[in-house]
LUMZADREN-772871 format. One line per 4 residues: their letters; for each residue x, y, z of C-alpha. Coordinates in steps of 0.2 Angstrom, whole numbers, plus 5000, padded with zeros to 4 digits. Last residue first. Example, Ala and Ser with C-alpha at 12.3 -4.5 7.8 and 13.67 -1.06 7.14 Angstrom:
BEGIN
sa = 5068:4995:5036  5062:4978:5039
***
This chain:
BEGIN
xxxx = 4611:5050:3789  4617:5046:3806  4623:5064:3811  4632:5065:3829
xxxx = 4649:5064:3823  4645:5075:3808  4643:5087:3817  4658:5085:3828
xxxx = 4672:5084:3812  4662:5100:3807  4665:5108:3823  4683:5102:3826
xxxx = 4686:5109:3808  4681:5125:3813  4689:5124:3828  4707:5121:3816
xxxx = 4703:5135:3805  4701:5148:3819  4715:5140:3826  4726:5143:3810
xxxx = 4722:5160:3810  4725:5165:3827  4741:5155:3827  4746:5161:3811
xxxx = 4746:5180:3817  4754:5175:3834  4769:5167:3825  4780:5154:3831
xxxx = 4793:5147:3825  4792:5133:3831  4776:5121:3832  4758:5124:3837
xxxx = 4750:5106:3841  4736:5095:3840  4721:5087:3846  4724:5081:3865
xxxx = 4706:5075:3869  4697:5083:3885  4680:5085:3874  4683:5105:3874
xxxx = 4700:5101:3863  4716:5100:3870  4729:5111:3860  4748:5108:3863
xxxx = 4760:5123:3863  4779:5117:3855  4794:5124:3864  4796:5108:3873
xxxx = 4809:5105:3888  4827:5108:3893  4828:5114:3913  4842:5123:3919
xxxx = 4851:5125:3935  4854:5139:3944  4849:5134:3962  4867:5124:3965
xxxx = 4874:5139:3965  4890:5140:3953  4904:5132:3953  4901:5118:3945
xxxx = 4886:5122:3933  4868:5117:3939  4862:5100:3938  4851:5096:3922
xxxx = 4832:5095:3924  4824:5087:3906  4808:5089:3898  4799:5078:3886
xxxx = 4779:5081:3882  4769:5070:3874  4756:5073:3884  4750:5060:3890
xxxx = 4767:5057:3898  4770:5077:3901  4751:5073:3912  4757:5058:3926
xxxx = 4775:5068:3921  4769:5081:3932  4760:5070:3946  4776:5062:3949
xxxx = 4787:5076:3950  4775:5084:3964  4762:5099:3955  4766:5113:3944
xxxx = 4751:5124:3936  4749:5142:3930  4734:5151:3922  4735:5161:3908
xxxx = 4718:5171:3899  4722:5186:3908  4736:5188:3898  4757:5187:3897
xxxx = 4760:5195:3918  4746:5182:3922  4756:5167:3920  4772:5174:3932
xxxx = 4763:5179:3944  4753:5166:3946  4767:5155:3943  4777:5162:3960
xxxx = 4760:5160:3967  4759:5139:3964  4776:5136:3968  4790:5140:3956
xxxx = 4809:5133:3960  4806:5116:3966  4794:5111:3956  4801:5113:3941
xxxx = 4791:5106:3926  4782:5121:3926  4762:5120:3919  4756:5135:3910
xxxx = 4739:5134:3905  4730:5148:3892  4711:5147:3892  4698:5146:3875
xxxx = 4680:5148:3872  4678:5166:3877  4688:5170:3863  4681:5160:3848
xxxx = 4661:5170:3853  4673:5186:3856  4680:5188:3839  4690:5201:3838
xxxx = 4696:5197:3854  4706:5183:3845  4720:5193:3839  4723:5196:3860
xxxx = 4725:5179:3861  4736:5178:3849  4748:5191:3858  4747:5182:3872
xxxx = 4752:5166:3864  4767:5176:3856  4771:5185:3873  4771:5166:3881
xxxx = 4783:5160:3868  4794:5171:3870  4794:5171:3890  4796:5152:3889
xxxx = 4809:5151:3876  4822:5163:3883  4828:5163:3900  4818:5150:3909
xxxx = 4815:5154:3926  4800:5154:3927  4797:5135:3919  4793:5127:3904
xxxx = 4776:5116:3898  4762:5124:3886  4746:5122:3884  4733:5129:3874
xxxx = 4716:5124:3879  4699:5123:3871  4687:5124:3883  4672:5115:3888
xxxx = 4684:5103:3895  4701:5106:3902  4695:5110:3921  4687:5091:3921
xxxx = 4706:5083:3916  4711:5090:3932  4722:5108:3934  4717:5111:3954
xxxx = 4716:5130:3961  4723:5129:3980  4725:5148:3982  4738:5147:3969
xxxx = 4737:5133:3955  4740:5113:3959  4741:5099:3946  4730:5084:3945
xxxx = 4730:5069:3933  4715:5057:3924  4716:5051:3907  4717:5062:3891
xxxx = 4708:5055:3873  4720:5055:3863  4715:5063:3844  4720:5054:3828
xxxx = 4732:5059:3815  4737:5074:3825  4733:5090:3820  4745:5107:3817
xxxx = 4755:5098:3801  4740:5093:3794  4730:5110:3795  4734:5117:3778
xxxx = 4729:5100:3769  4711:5101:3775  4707:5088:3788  4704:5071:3780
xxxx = 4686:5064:3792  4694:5052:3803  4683:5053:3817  4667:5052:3807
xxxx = 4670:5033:3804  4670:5031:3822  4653:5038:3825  4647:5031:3808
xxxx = 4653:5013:3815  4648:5016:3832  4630:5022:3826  4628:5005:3815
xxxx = 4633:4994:3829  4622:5002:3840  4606:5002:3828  4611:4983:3821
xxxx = 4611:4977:3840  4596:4987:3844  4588:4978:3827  4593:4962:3831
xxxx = 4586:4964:3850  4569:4968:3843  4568:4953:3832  4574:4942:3845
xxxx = 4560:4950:3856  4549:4946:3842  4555:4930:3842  4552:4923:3858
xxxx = 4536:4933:3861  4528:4923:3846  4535:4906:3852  4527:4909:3867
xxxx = 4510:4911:3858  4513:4898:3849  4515:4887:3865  4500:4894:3874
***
């Protein structure tokens, strides 16, 4: 009875070495996989490593939420500004537009993507006024604001830095500008901020240069998932 007892001890030892050694071994090739050298053409568009995202919420006309869950599955091009910018924001819009539209070429790439346009003024564009707005540059463009706090909740995450200054005196107190980011951020389909697209911008190369980068999320992801 003794041996026998001494038999279950250690096979179940010897079972919970080897799960032990299976998991360890997965994070490490897991892990290892992360940081798999992107080609040198895509360095100045990735980051060294991608953030996982945390929780937020932002609010879209007819109560449409912008949550962490709405940016997976897709790969999303963000970009932070406001409606009543007079010169980025529209500029760089039309040039996202105009990528997108590159893209239609290739409808499998396309359907996997979405535009998000999240003000960081509040108190100038509600949730219609930026679906209005969004919509005018593609049907692939969504717009988002939400309170102060739950904007920078996701600019912090981001990366993102903006800036309300107080109108000119004199003039309304309504007119006042807002400095921000003329870079687009990319979030992959895993939620993960990824990389960037920055100035000048070019519709050509951001078509391109995605195609690239997804491939290189794919490969980055097959590996990932490959033990051997």
């Amino acid at each position: 009875m003794k041996k026998r007892g001494l038999f279950f001890i250690g096979s179940f030892a010897l079972i919970l070495f080897f799960t032990v050694a299976a998991a360890a071994f997965f994070a490490w090739k897991t892990n290892s996989n992360e940081h798999i050298k992107a080609p040198e053409e895509l360095e100045d568009y990735l980051f060294w490593q991608a953030k996982q995202l945390g929780d937020f919420t932002l609010i879209g006309a007819d109560n449409q939420r912008l949550d962490l869950d709405s940016l997976k599955d897709k790969w999303s091009f963000v970009f932070f500004g406001y409606t009543q910018c007079p010169d980025v924001c529209p500029m760089t819009l039309a040039v996202l537009g105009s990528a997108f539209t590159l893209l239609e070429q290739k409808p499998d790439i396309h359907m996997e993507i979405q535009g998000i346009f999240v003000s960081v003024d509040p108190k100038r564009d509600s949730p219609e006024r930026l679906r209005e707005y969004a919509s005018y540059f593609g049907s692939e463009f969504s717009g988002f604001t939400g309170s102060t706090e739950q904007i920078n909740v996701f600019t912090r995450q981001m990366g993102a830095l903006y800036a309300v200054h107080d109108a000119e005196p004199g003039d309304d107190p309504d007119t006042y500008l807002v400095t921000h980011n003329s870079a687009i951020f990319l979030v992959d389909p895993r939620g993960r901020l990824y990389g960037r697209f920055p100035p000048p911008l070019d519709a050509q190369n951001i078509a391109d240069t995605f195609i690239k980068l997804r491939a290189f999320y794919k490969e980055q992801d097959d590996k990932r998932w490959s033990l051997f």
